[in-house]
C-alpha positions in Angstrom: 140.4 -98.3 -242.9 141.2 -95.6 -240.5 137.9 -94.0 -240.9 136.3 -97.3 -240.2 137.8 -98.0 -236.8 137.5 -94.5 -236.0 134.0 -94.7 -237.1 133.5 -98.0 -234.6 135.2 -96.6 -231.9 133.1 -93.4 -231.8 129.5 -96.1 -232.1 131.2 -97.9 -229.5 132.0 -94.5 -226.8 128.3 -93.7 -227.8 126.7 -97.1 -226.4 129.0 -97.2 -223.2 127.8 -93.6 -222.2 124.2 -94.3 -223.3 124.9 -97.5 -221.0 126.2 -95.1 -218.3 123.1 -92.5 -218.3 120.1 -95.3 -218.5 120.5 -96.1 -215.0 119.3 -93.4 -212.8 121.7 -92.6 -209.9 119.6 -90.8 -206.5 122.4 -89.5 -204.2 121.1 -89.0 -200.1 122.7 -86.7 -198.1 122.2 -86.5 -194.4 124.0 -85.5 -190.9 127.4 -86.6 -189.7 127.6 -90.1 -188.9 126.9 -90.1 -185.2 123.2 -88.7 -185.4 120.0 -90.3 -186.5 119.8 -88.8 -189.9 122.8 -90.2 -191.2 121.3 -94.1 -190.0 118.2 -93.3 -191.8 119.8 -92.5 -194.6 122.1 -95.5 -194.9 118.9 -97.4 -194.2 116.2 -95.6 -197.0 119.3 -95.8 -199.6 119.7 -99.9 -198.8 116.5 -101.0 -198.5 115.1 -99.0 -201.7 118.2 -100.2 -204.0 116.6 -103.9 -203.2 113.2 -102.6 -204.0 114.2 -100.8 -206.7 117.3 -102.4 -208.6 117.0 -100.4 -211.8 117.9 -97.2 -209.4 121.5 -97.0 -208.2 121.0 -95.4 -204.7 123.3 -94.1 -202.3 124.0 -92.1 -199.0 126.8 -90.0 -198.0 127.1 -88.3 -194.4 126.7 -84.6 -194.6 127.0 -81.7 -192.8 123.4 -81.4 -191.3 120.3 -79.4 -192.4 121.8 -76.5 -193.5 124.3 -78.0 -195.6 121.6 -80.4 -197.2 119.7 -77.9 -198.5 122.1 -75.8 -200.0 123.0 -79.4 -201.8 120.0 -80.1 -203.2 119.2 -76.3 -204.2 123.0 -76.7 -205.8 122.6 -80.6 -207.3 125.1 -81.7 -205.4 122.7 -83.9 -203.7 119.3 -85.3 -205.4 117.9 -86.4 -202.1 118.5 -84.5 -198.3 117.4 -85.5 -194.8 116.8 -81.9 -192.5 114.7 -80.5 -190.0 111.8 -78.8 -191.6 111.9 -75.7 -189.6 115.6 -75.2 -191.5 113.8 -76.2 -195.0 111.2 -73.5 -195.0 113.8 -70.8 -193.9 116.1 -72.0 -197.1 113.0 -72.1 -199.7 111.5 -68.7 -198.3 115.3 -66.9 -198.2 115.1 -66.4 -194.4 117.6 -65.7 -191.8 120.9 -67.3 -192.7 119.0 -68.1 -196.4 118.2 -64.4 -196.8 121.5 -64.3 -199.5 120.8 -68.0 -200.3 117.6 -69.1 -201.1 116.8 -72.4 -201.6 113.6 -72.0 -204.0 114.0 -75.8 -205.8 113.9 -77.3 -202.4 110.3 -80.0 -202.4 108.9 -82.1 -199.7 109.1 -85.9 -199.9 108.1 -87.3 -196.5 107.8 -86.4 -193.1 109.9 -88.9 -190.9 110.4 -88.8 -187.2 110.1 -85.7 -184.6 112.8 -83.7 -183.3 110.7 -82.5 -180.0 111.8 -79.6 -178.0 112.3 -80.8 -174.4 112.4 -78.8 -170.9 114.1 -81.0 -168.2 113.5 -80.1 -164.5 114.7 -81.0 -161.5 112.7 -81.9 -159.3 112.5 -79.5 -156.1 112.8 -76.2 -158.5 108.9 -75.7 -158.6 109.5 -75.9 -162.3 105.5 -77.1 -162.8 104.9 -75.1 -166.3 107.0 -73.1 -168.4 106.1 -70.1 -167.0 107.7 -71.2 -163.6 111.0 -70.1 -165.1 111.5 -66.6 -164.0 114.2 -66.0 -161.7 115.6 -69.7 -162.8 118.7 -70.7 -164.0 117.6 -72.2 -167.3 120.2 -73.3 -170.2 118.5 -72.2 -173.5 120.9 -74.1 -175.6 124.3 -72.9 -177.7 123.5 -69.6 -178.9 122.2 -69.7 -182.5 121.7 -73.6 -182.3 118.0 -75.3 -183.3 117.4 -75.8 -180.2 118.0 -72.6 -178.9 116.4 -71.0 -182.0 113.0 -73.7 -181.5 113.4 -72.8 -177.6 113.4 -68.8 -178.1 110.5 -69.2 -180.4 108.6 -70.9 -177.6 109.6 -68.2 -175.0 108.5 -65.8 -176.7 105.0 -67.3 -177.8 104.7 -67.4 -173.8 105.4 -63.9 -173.8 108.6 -65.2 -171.2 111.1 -62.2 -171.5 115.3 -63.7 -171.0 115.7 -61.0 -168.8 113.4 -62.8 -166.3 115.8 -65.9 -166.6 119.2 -66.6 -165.3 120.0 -67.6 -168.7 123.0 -70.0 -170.4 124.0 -71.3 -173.4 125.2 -74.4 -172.8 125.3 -77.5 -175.2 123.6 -80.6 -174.1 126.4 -82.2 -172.6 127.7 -79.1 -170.4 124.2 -78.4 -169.7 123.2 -82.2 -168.2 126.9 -81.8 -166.1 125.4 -78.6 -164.5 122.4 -80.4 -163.5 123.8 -83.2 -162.1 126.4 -80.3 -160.2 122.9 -78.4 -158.8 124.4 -76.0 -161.2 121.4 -75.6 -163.5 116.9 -75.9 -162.4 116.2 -76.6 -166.0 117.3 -77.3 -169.4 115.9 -77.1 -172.9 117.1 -79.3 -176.0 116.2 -80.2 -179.0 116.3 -83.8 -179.9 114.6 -87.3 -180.1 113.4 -89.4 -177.2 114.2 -91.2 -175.2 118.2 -88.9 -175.2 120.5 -91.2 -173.4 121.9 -87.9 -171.8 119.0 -87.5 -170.1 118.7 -91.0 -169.1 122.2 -90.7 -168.2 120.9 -87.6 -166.2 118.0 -89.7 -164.3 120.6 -91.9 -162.4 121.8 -89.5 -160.2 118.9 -86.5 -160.3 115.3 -86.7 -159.8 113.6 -84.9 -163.2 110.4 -83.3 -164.2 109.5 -82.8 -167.6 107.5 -80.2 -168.6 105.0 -79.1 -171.8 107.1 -76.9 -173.8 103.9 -76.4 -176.4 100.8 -74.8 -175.9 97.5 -76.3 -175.9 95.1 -73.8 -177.2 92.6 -76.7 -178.5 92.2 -76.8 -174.2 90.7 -73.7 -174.0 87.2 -73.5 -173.1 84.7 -70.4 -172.8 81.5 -70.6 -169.9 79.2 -67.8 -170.0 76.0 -66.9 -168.0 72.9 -67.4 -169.9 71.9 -64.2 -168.8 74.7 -62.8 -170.6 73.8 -63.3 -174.1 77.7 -64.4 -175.2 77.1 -67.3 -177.7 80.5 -66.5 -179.1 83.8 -64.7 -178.5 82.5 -62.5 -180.6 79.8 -61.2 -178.2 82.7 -60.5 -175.6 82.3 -56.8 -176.2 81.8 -54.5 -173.3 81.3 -57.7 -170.7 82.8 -58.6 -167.9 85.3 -61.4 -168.9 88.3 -63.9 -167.0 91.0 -63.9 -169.1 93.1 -66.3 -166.5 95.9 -65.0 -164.4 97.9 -62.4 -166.5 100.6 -63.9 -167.9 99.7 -67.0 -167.1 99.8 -70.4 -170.2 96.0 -69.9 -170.1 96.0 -65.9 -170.7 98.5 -66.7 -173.6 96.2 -69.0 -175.5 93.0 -67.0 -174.6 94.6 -63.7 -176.6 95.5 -65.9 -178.8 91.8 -66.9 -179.4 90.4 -63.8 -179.2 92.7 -62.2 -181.6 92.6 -65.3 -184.3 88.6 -64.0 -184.1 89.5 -60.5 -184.6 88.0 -59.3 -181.3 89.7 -56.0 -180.0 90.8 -56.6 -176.4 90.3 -53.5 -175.1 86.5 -53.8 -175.8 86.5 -56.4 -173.4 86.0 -55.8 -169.3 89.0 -57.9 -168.5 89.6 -59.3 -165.7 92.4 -61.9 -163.7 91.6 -64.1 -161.4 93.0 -68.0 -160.6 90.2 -71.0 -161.9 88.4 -71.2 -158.3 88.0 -67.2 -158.0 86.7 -66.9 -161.3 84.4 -69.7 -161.2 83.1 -68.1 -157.7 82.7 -65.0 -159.3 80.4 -66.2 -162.2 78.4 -68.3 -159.8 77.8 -65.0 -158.0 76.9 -62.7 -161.3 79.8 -60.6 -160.9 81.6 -62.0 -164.1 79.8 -62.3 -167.6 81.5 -65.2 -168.5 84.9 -67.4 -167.5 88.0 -68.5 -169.8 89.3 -71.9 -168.3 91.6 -74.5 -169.3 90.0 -78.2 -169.8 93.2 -79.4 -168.2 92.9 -77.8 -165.4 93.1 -80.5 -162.4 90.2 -78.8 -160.7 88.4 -78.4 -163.9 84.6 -80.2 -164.0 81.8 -78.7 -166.2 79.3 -80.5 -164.7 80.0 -79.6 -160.8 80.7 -76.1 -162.2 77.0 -76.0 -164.2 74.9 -77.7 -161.2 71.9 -76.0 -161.1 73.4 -72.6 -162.8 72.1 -70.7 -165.6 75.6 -71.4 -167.3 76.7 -72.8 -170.9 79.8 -73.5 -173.0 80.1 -71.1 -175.8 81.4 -72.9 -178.7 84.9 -72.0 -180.1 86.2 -72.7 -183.7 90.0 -73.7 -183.0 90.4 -73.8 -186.4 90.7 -70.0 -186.7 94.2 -70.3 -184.7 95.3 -71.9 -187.8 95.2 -68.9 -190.1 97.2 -67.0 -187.7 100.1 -69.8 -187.8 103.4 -68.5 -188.8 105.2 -71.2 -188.2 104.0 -73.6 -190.9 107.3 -76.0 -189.8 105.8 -76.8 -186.6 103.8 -79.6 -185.4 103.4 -81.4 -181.8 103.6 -84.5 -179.8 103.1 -86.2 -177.0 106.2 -88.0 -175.2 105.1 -90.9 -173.5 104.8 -91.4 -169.7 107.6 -93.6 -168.4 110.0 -92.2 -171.2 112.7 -91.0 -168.6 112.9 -92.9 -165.2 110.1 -90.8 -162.6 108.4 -89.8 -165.7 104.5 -90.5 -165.0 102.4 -88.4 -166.7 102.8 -87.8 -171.1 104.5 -84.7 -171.8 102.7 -81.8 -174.9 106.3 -81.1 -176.5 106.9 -78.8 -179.7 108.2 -80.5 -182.6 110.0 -79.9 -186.1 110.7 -82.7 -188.2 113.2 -84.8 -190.0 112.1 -84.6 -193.6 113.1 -85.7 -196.9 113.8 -83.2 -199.9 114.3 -83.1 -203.3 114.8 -80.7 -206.3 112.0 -79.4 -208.0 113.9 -80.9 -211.5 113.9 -84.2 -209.9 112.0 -86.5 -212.5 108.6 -86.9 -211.0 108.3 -90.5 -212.2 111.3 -91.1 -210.1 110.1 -89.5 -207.3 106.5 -91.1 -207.2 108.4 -94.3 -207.6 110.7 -93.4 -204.7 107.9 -91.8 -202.6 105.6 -95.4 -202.8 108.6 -97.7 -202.3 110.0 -95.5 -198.9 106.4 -95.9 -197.6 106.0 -99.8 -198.8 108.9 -100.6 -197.1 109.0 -98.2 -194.0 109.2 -100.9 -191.4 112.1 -102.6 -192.9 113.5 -98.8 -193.0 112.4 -98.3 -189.0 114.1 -102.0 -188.3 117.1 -101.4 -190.0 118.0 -97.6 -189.0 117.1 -98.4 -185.2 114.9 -95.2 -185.3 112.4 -95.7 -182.3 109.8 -93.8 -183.9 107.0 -95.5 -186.5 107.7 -94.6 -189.8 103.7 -93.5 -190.6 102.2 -92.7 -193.8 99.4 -90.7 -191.7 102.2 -88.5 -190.8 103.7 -87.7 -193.9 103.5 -84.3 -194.4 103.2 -83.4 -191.2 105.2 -79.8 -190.2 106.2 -79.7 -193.8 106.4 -76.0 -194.6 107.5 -76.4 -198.2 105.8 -77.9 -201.3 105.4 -80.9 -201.8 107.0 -82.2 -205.3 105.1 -83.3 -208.0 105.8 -86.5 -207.7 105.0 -87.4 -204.0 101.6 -85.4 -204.4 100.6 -87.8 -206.9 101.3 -90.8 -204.8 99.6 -89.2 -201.8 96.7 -88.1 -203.5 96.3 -91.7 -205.0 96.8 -93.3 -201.3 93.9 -90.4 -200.4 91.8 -91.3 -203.1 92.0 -95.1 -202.4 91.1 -95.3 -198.8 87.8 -93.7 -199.4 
């Protein structure tokens, strides 16, 4: 008899914990609860338990992008929501990863930008980013994103900190300044619009300013005379880079070099758009580097009756040189901030979704085509005021995709042919 109910009892623990294993459980971990991570995470875990009710789904607040990834590498967490520029640092081992890596971390989505912003007050003569010098410009809490994201773009415009009057404030202290006359401008990290800055606008006239560059702007007239019919053919003529050190002589190097061109092969010269333009008209310069959005810039006034011609330029060469696979841009809109009239060219990471590379690839197509079938009731329910996009999914990735998504991507790809 004994061995009988003992033989029932073990046939009975073995159904309950077959019962307890069939239904998959997806844990989300996000930011603390006051940031937009955590919302969309309480939104993505709701809205796909409806859509998928043989999933048990749930989100937890974390303790940001560091933490998540270090969750998901562990399997503390199937699921995380982090900046992508933290992601590819954790799956490559860099920085703070270098004793850490997070090799299982995979891409899932690409969600909403995190743009850099540079706030100016109007009256500093802040008109680009290389207006800073001499300024007193908050660069963000030492070791932050945002002062990490804002150091990378100083140094990509070749802006040295000692030519700043630099501080480290976080975004709060660093609005107070401002509105004190304490601060000319400010770089953070963050969505738009940042009630802070709104905040800001009641009581100081702002300026925002591009914080990425444009090289796609760049644009290369020659003399026909000349023979340059690409960068390329640069060698030993006479050539206007821009003004040295100017946003235009950054993206021209950048060119140049991307095409392998040796710059001291090149008779280089600086000049501002009008004397430059003078000097090709006169024959004194082979050919002229000049920004499309230059206000005074107009190929056909500059071409009227002159021996002149674009030389074509493949941008996509700047690509291979990109280190910075985590990157991406975007536009924030006129009208954003109050006195805020003309769209602003801001660097971007992105909030992304992750998951483990053991993560069943089934599951994750499953999850993958239900986040993006259901993104607007997502957008509506988290408050987010960005469009959830399929377009943009993988945008500023910087880590592999999983399995999983891939298929669903490449199927989406496939079908809209």
């Amino acid at each position: 008899m004994k061995k009988t109910v003992v033989f029932s009892l073990l046939v009975s623990l073995v159904v309950i914990f077959s019962g307890c294993t069939s239904t998959p459980v997806v844990t989300i971990t996000s930011g603390g609860t006051g940031g937009i991570s955590y919302k969309l995470g309480q939104s993505i875990a709701d809205t796909l338990s409806e859509a998928m009710p043989s999933v048990v789904i749930k989100a937890d607040a974390g303790y940001g992008s560091y933490a998540g990834c270090v969750s998901v590498q562990e399997g503390r967490a199937d699921i995380a929501i982090v900046e992508s520029d933290v992601a590819y640092l954790a799956y490559n081992g860099l920085d703070e990863f270098s004793d850490q890596p997070c090799e299982n971390l995979r891409g899932i989505a690409a969600m909403y930008p995190s743009a850099l912003q540079l706030v100016t007050i109007t009256g500093s003569n802040i008109q680009n980013i290389t207006d800073l010098a001499g300024k007193r410009v908050s660069l963000g809490e030492l070791n932050s994103l945002s002062y990490l994201t804002t150091m990378h773009v100083l140094q990509a415009n070749q802006i040295s900190i000692s030519s700043l009057m630099p501080y480290y404030y976080s975004l709060d202290d660093a609005v107070l300044a401002m509105e004190n006359g304490e601060l000319d401008a400010l770089f953070f990290t963050g969505g738009f619009p940042n009630s802070r800055i709104v905040t800001l606008t009641q009581t100081r006239n702002i300026r925002m300013v591009d914080t990425v560059r444009q090289p796609e702007t760049v644009q290369l007239i020659a003399s026909l005379d000349s023979e340059i019919y690409s960068i390329e053919d640069l060698y030993g003529k006479k050539v206007s880079m821009g003004e040295e050190g100017a946003v235009l002589y950054n993206d021209v190097v950048s060119l140049i070099d991307a095409y392998g061109v040796s710059l001291d092969r090149i008779d280089q010269m600086y000049m501002p758009f009008s004397e430059a333009i003078a000097a090709l008209k006169a024959g004194t310069l082979d050919a002229v580097f000049v920004s499309s959005n230059d206000v005074d810039y107009n190929f056909e006034e500059i071409t009227e009756n002159e021996d002149v011609a674009l030389v074509p330029i493949d941008y996509a060469l700047l690509k291979d040189t990109d280190e910075t696979p985590y990157y991406s841009q975007t536009l924030i809109p006129a009208g954003t901030y109050q006195g805020m009239d003309d769209s602003v060219a801001a660097l971007t990471t992105t909030g992304i979704l992750v998951c483990s590379a053991d993560m069943d690839e089934d599951l994750v197509y499953e999850l993958t085509q239900q986040f993006w079938e259901n993104a607007g009731a997502i957008q509506a329910d988290s408050g987010i005021l960005y469009d959830l996009i399929i377009e943009n999914a993988q945008d500023g990735m910087g880590i592999p995709l999983h399995p999983g998504a891939q298929k669903y991507y490449d199927e989406i790809a496939k079908s809209s042919k």
